[in-house]
C-alpha atoms as a printed R data frame, in Angstrom:
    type eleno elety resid chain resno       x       y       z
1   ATOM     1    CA   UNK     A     1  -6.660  10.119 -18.230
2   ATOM     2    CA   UNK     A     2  -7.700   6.859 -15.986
3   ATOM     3    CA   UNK     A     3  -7.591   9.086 -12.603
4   ATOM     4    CA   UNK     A     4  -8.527  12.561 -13.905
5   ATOM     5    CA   UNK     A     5  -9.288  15.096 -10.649
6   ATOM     6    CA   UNK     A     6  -9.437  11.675  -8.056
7   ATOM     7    CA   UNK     A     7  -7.891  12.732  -5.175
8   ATOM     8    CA   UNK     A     8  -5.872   9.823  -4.212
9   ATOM     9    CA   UNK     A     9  -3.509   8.984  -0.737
10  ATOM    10    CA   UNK     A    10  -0.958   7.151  -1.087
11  ATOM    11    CA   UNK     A    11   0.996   6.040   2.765
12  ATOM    12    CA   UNK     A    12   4.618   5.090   2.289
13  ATOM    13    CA   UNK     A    13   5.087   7.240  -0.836
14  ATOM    14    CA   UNK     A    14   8.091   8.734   0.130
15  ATOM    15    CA   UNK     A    15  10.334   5.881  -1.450
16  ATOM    16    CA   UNK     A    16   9.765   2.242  -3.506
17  ATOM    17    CA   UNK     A    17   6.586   0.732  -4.386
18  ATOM    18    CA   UNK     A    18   4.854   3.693  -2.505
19  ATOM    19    CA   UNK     A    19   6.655   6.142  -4.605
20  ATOM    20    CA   UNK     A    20   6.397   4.503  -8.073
21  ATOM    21    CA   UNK     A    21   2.345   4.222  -6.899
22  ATOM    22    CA   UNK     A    22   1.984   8.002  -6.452
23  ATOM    23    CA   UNK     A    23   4.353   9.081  -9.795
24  ATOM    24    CA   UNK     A    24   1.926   6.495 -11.632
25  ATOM    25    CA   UNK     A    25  -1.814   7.734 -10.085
26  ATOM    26    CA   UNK     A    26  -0.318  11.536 -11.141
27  ATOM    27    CA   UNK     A    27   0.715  10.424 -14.708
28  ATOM    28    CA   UNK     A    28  -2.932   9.550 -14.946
29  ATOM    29    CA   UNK     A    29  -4.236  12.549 -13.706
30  ATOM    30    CA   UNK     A    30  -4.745  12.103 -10.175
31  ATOM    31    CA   UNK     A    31  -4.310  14.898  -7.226
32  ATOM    32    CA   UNK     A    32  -1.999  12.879  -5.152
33  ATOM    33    CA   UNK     A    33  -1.053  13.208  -1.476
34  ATOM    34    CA   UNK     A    34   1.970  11.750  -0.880
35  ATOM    35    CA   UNK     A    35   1.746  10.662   2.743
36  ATOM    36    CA   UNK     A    36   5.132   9.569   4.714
37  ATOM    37    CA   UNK     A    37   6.757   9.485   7.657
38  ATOM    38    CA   UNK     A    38   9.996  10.942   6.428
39  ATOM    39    CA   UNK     A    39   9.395  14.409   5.559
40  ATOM    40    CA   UNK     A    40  12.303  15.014   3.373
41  ATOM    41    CA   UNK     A    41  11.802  11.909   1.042
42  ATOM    42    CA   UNK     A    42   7.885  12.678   0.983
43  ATOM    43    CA   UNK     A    43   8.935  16.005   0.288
44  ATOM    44    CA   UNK     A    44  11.395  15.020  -2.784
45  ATOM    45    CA   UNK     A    45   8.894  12.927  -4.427
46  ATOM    46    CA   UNK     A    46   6.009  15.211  -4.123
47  ATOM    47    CA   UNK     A    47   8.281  17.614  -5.773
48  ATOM    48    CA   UNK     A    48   9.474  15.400  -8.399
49  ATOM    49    CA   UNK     A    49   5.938  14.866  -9.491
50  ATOM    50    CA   UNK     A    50   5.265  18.652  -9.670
51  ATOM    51    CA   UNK     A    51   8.416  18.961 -11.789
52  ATOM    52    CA   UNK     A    52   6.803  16.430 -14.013
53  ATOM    53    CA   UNK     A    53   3.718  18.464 -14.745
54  ATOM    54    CA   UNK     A    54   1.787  16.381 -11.982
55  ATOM    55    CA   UNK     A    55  -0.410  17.255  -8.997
56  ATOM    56    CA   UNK     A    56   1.022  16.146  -5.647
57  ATOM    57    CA   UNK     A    57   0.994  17.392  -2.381
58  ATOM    58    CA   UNK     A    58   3.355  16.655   0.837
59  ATOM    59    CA   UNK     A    59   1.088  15.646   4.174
60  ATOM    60    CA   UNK     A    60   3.882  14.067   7.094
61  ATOM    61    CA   UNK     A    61   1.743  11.141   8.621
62  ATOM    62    CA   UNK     A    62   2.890   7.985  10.974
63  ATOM    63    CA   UNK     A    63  -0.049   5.906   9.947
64  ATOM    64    CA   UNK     A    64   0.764   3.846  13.184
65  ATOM    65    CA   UNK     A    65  -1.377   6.969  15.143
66  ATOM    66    CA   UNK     A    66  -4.220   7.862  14.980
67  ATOM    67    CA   UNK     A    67  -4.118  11.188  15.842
68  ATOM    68    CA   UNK     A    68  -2.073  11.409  12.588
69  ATOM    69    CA   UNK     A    69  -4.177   9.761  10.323
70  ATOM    70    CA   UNK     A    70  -6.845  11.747  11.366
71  ATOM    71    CA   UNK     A    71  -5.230  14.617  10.550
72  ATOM    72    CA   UNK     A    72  -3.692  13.795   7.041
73  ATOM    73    CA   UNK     A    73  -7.649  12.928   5.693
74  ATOM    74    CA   UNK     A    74  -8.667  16.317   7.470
75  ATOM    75    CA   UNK     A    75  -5.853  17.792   5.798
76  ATOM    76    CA   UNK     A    76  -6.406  16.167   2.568
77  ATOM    77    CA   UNK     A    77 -10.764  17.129   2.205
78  ATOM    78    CA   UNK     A    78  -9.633  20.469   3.805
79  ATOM    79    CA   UNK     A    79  -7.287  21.093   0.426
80  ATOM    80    CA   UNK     A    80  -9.132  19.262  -2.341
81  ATOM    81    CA   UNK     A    81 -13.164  19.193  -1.125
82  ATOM    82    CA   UNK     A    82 -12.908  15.593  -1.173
83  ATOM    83    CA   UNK     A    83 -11.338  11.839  -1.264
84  ATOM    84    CA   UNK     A    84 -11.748   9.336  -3.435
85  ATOM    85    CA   UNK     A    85  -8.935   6.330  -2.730
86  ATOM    86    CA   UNK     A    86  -6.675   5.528  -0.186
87  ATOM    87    CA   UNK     A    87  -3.767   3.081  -0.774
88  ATOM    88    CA   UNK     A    88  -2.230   1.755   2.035
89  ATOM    89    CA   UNK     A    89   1.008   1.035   0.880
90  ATOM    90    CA   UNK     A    90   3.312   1.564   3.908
91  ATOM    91    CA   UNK     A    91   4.827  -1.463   5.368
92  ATOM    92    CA   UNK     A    92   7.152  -2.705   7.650
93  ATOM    93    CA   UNK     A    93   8.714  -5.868   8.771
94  ATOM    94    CA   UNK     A    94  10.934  -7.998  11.519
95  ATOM    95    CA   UNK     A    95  14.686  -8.970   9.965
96  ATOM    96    CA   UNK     A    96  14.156 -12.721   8.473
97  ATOM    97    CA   UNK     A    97  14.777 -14.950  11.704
98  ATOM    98    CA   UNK     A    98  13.662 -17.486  13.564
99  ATOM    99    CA   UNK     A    99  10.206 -16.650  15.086
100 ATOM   100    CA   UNK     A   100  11.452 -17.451  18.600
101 ATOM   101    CA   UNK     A   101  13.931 -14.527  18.090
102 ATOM   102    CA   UNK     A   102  11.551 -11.593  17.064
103 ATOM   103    CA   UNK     A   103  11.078  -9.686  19.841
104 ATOM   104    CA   UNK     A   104   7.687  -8.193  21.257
105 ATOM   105    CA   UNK     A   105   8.815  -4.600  19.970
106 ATOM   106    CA   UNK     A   106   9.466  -5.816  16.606
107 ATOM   107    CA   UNK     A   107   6.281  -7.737  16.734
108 ATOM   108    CA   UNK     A   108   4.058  -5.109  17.598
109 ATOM   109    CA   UNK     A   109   5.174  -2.510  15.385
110 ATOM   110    CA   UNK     A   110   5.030  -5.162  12.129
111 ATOM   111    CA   UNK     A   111   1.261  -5.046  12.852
112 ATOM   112    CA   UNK     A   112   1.010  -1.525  14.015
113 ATOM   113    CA   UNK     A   113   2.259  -0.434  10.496
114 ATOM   114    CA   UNK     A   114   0.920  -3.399   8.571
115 ATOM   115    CA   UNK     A   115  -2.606  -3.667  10.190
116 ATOM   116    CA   UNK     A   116  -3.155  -0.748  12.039
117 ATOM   117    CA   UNK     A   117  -3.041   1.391   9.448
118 ATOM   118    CA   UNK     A   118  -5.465  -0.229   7.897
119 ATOM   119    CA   UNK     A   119  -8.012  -0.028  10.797
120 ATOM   120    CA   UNK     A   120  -6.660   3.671  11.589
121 ATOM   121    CA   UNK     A   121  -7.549   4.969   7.252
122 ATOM   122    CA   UNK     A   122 -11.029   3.435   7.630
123 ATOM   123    CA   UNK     A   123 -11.793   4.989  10.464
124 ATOM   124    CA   UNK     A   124 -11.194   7.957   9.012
125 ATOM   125    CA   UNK     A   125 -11.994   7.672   5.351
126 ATOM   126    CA   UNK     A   126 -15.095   5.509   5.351
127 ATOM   127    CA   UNK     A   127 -17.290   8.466   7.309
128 ATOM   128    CA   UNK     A   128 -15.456  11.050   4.182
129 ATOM   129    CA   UNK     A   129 -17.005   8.088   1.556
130 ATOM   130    CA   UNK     A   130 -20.579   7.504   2.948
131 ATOM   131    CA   UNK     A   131 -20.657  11.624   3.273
132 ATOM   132    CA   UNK     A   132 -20.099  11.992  -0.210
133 ATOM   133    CA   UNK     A   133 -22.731   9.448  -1.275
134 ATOM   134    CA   UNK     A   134 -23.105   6.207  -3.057
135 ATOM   135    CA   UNK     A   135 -22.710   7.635  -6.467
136 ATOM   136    CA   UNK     A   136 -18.933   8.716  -5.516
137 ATOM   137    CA   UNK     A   137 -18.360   6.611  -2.796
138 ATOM   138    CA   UNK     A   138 -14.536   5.548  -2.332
139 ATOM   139    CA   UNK     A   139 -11.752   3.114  -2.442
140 ATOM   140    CA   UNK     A   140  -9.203   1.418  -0.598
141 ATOM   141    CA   UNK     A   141  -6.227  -0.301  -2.214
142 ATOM   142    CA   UNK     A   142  -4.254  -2.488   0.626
143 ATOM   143    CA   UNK     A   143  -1.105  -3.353  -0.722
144 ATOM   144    CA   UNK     A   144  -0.734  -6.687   0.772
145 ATOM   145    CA   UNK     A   145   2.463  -9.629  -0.004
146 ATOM   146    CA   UNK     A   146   2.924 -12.836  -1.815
147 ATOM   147    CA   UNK     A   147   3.832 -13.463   1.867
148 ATOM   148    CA   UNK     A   148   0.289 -13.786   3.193
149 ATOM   149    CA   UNK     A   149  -0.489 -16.390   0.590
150 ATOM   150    CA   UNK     A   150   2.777 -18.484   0.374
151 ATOM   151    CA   UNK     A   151   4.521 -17.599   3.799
152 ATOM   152    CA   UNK     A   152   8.494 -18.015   3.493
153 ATOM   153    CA   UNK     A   153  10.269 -19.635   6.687
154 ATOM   154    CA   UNK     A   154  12.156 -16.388   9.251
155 ATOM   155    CA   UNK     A   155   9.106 -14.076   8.529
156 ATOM   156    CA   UNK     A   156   6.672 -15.569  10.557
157 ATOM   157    CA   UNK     A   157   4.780 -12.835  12.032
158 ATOM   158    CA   UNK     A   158   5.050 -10.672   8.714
159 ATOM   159    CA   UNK     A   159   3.217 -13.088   6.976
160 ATOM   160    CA   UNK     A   160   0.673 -13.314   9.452
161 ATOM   161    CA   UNK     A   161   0.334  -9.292   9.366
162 ATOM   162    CA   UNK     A   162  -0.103  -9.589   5.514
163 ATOM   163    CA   UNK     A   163  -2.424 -12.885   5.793
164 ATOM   164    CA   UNK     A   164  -4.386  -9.856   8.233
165 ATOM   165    CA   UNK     A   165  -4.421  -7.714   5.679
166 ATOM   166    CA   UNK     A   166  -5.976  -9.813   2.962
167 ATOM   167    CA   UNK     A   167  -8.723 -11.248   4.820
168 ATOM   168    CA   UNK     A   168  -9.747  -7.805   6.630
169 ATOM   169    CA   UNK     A   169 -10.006  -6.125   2.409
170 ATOM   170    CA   UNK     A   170 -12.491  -8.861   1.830
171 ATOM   171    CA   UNK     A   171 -14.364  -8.490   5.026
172 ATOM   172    CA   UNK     A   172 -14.416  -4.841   4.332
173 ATOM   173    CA   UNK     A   173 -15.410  -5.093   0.850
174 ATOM   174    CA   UNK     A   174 -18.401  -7.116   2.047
175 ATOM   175    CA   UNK     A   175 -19.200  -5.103   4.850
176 ATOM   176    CA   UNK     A   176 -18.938  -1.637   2.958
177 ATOM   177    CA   UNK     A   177 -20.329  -3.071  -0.685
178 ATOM   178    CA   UNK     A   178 -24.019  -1.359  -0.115
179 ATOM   179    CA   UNK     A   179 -21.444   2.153   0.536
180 ATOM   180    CA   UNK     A   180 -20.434   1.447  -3.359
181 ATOM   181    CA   UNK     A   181 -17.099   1.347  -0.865
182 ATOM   182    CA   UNK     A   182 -15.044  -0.861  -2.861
183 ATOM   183    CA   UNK     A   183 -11.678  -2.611  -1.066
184 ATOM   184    CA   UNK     A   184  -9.104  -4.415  -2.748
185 ATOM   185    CA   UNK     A   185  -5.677  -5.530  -2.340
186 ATOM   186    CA   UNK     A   186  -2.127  -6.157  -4.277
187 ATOM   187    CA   UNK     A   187   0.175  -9.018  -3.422
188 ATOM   188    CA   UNK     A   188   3.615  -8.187  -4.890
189 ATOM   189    CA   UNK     A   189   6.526 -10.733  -4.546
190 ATOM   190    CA   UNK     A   190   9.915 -10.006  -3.452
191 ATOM   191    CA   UNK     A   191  10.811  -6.484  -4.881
192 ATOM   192    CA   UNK     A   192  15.245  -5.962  -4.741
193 ATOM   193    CA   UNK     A   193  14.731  -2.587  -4.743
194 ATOM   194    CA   UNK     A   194  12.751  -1.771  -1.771
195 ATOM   195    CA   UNK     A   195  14.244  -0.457   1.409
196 ATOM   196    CA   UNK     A   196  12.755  -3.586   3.288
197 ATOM   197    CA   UNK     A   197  14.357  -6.208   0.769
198 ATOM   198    CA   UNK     A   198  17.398  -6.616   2.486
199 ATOM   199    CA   UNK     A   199  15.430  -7.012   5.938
200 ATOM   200    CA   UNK     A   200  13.356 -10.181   4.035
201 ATOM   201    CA   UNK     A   201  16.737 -11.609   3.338
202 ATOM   202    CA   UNK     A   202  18.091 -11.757   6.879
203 ATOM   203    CA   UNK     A   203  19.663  -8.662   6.376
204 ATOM   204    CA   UNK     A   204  22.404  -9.441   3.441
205 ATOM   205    CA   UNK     A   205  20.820  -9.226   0.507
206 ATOM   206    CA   UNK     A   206  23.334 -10.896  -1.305
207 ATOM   207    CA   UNK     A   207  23.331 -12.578  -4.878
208 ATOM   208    CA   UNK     A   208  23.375 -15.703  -3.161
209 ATOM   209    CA   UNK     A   209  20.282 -14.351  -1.288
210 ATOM   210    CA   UNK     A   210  18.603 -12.960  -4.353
211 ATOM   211    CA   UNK     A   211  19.064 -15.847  -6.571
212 ATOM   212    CA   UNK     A   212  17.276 -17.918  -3.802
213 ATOM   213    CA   UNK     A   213  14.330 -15.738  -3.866
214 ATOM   214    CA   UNK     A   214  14.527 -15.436  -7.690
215 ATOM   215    CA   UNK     A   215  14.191 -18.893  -7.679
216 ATOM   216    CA   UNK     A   216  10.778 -19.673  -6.471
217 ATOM   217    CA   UNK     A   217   9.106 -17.295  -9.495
218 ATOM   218    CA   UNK     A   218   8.675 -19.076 -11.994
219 ATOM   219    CA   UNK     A   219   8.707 -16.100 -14.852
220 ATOM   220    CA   UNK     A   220  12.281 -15.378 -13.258
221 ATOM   221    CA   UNK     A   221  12.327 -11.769 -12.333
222 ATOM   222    CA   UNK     A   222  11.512  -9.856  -8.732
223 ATOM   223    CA   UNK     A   223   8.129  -7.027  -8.954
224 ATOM   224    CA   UNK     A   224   9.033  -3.279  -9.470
225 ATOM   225    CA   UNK     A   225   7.170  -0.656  -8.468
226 ATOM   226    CA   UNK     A   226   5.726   0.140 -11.695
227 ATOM   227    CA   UNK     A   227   4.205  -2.994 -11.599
228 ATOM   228    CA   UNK     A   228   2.698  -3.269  -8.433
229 ATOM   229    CA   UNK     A   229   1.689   0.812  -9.475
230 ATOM   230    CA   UNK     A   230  -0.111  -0.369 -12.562
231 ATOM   231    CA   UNK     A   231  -2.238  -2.914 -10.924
232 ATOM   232    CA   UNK     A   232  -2.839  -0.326  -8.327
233 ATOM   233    CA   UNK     A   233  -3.905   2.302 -11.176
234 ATOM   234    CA   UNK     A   234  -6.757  -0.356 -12.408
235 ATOM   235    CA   UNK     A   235  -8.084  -0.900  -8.583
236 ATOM   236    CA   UNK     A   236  -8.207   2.629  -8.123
237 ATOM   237    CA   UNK     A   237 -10.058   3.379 -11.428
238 ATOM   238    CA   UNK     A   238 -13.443   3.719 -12.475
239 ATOM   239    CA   UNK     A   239 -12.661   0.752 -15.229
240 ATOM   240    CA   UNK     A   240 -12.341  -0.929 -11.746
241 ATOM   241    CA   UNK     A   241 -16.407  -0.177 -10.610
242 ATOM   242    CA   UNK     A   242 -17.739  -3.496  -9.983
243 ATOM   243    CA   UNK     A   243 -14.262  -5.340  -8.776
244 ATOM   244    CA   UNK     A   244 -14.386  -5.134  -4.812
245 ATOM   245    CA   UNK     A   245 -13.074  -7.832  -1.805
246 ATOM   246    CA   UNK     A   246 -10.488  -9.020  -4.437
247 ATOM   247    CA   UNK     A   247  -6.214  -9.689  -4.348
248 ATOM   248    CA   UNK     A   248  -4.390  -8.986  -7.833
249 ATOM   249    CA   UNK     A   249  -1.182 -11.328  -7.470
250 ATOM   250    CA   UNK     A   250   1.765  -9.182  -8.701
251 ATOM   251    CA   UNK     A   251   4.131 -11.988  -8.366
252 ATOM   252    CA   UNK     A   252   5.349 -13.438 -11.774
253 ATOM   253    CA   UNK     A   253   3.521 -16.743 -11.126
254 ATOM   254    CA   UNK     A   254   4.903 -17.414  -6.993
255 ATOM   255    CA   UNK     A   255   1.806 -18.128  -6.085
256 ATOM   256    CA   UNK     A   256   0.599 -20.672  -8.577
């Protein structure tokens, strides 16, 4: 198995791309926490991976806090003597609207949950990675958008968080390198089954609305979890050693 006895996080796995992303890492063998704000969906897919002969635990976590995040890596070395990955998968973002319209509340929590997070799990991880030593050291996998690359008009200030997010994995990634600390990121296009999509669409994600997006990939079809998951699965893997600071494009050609 690809992930055999890694002890892998994986923030916003209580539902989509987070949740296909944990069922996938504990397919391959890893000992998954499944980290989430809402206890009862973190709780259903934890469980669902159990009943599937996988390894997966339940930690609650608001990865906006770091009091919380703190706690869920405590948690997490407490239970398994160790950590090898993080993937920062939760998200969030403003309703698709003018930027003059998004208000300061909505602003700050896009990049408390899109950037903060980020800042928050290396603060905590990174001192769990150099502990271990260079010969385990540690990954992160920042799941990052299409939207930091090729920003769509009405989601300004998301695309800025996720623009944040790419250049702060490569900084990282150089910065952490002589750790054997290896940080990488995912950019996934527009995914219809997420709880965000309909948010990205203005709030009606209609077919009007889908065949809009639909239309600016040019192999014609959205991301699903499993796909974002399987790119993850690589990152996170050994087969993965020597890849660090880059951005796997998820996104049917959008980007091109």
């Amino acid at each position: 198995m690809r992930l055999s006895n890694k002890i892998i996080i994986v923030t916003g796995a209580g539902s989509g791309i987070g949740a296909g992303i944990a069922k996938r890492f504990a397919q391959e063998g890893a000992k998954v926490i499944v980290a989430d704000i809402n206890a009862a969906a973190g709780q259903a897919i934890a469980a669902e991976i159990g009943k599937a002969g996988g390894s997966a635990q339940f930690i609650a976590a608001d990865v906006t806090k770091d009091a919380s995040v703190k706690a869920l890596i405590e948690a997490t070395v407490k239970q398994h003597g160790g950590l090898d990955c993080v993937v920062n998968n939760a998200g969030w973002t403003h309703r698709n609207k003018p930027l003059l319209d998004v208000s300061e509340e909505e602003f700050d929590r896009v990049y408390a949950v899109n950037m903060k997070s980020i800042f928050l799990t290396a603060r905590h991880a990174i001192p769990v990675f150099r502990k271990q030593g260079k010969e385990r050291g540690g990954n992160f996998v920042n799941i990052a958008s299409t939207a930091g690359v090729r920003p769509r008009p009405g989601l300004t200030y998301y695309n800025g968080s996720k623009g944040a997010v790419i250049i702060t994995s490569k900084s990282m990634a150089a910065e952490l390198g002589p750790d054997q600390i290896r940080v990488n990121c995912i950019n996934p296009v527009f995914n219809a089954d997420t709880a965000l999509s309909a948010e990205f669409a203005g709030g009606d994600l209609s077919e009007a609305s889908k065949a809009k997006f639909l239309a600016s990939i040019p192999m014609g079809r959205f991301s699903t979890a499993l796909d974002v998951a399987n790119a993850a699965l690589y990152l996170a893997s050994d087969e993965a050693s020597l890849v660090t600071g880059v951005c796997i494009e998820v996104d049917g050609g959008r980007c091109v």
